[in-house]
N, C-alpha and C positions, 0 to 999 in steps of 0.2 A: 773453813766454813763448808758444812755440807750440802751440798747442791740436790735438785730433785734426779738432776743425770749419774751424779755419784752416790745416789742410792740406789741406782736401778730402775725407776723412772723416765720414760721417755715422751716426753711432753710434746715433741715434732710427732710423733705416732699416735699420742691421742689427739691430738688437734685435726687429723686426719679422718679417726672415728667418729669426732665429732664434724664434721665437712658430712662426711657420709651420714649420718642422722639427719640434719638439716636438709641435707636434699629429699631423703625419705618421707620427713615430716615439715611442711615449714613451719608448725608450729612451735619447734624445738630452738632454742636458743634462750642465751645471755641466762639470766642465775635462775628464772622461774617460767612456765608457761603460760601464756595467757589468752582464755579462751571467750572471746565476743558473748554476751548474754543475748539472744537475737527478742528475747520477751522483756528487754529493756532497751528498744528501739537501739542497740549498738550503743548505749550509755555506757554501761559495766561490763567489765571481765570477770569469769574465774580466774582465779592466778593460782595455779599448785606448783610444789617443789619438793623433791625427794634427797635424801640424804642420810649418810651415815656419820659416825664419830671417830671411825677410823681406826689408826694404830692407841689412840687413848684409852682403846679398851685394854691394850694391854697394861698400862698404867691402871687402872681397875682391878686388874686381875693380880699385878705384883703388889697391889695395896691393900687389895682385897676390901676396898673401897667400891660400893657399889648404889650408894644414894643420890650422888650427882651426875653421874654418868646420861642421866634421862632429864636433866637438866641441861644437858650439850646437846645432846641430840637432839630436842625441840628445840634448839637455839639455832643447831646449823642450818634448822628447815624454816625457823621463822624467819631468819635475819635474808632467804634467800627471798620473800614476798615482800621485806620490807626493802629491800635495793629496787625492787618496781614498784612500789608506791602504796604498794597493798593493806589493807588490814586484815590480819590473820582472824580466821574463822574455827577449824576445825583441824584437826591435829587426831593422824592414826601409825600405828604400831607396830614394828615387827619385830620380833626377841627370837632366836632360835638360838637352842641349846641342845645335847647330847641327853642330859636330864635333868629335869624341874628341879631344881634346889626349894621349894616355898619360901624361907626367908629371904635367901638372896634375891630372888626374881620379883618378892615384895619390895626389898629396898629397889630394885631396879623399876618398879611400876610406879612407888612412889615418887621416884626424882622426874618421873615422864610427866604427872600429875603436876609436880613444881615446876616445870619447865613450861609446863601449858598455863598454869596461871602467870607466872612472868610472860607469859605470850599472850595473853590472852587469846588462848585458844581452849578450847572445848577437845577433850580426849574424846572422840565420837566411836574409835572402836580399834581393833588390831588382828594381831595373828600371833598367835603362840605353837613354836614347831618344837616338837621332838624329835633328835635324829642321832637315836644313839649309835656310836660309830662315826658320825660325820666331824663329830668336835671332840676337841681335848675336854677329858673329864675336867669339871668345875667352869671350862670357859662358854661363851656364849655370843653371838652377834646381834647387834640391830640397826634398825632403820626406819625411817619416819617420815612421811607423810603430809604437809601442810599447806592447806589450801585456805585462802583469801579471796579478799572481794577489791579492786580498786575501780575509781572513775577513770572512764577513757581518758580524758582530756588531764588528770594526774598523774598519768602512768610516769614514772620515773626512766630513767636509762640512759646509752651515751649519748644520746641527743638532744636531753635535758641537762648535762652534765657539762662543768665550766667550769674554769678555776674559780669562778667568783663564787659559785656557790658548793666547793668542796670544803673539807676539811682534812687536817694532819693532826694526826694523834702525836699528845704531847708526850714528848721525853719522858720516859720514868725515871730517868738519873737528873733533870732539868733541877 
């Protein structure tokens, strides 16, 4: 089995980056942040979360599949507001690339668009980089954006969290 230490990975050294974030910021931790509305007497949060899709692009890039890809990516940012209880609101963009393909960067906008309606989130807006030189001709990076609204007194997290109200994903071979 391959481990995140036998890929290269060292998970005791970012858990250290992240020590150091959280002292910098206290608002930084657990899967999304979450910022007090003070014009809703401390009722509601923002809650945003940022994320990418990782080595899956390269699966993308060897498939040369590039429709679903922005269908992940709004999932890893949504799925990080729904672990704190949030409901997702607004969802933005970032695609950098060496140079604009227009087809492929449309299948890529499209699946951002699908991903936001399975989120229901609203594509509110992005950043499109050109940097020819910085990437492999045809390949491209993103990352995304998404921010929600939850009730204080809903907020999710370990200290809502129980066996009684967890769940196990069932066996695919069951």
């Amino acid at each position: 089995m391959t481990t995140y230490k036998k890929s290269g990975v060292d998970i005791k050294l970012a858990d250290k980056f992240t020590e150091f974030l959280e002292k910098k910021s206290k608002a930084i931790g657990g899967f999304a942040g979450l910022l007090s509305i003070p014009e809703t007497r401390g009722e509601y949060s923002l809650v945003a979360s940022t994320d990418g899709v990782g080595t899956k692009l390269k699966l993308a890039f060897l498939l040369d599949r590039h429709d679903t890809i922005g269908i992940d990516l709004v999932a890893m940012c949504v799925n990080d507001l729904l672990c704190c209880g949030a409901r997702p609101m607004i969802f933005l963009d970032y695609y950098a690339t060496a140079r604009l393909d227009l087809a492929r960067s449309k299948k890529v906008i499209e699946g951002i668009l699908e991903g936001c309606r399975q989120g229901e989130s609203v594509l509110l807006g992005g950043e499109t980089a050109e940097m020819p030189g910085f990437y492999q001709p045809g390949e491209y990076d993103l990352a995304g954006f998404s921010v929600g609204i939850v009730k204080n007194s809903e907020t999710l997290g370990p200290a809502s969290t129980s066996p009684a109200n967890t769940t196990s994903p069932a066996s695919p071979w069951a």
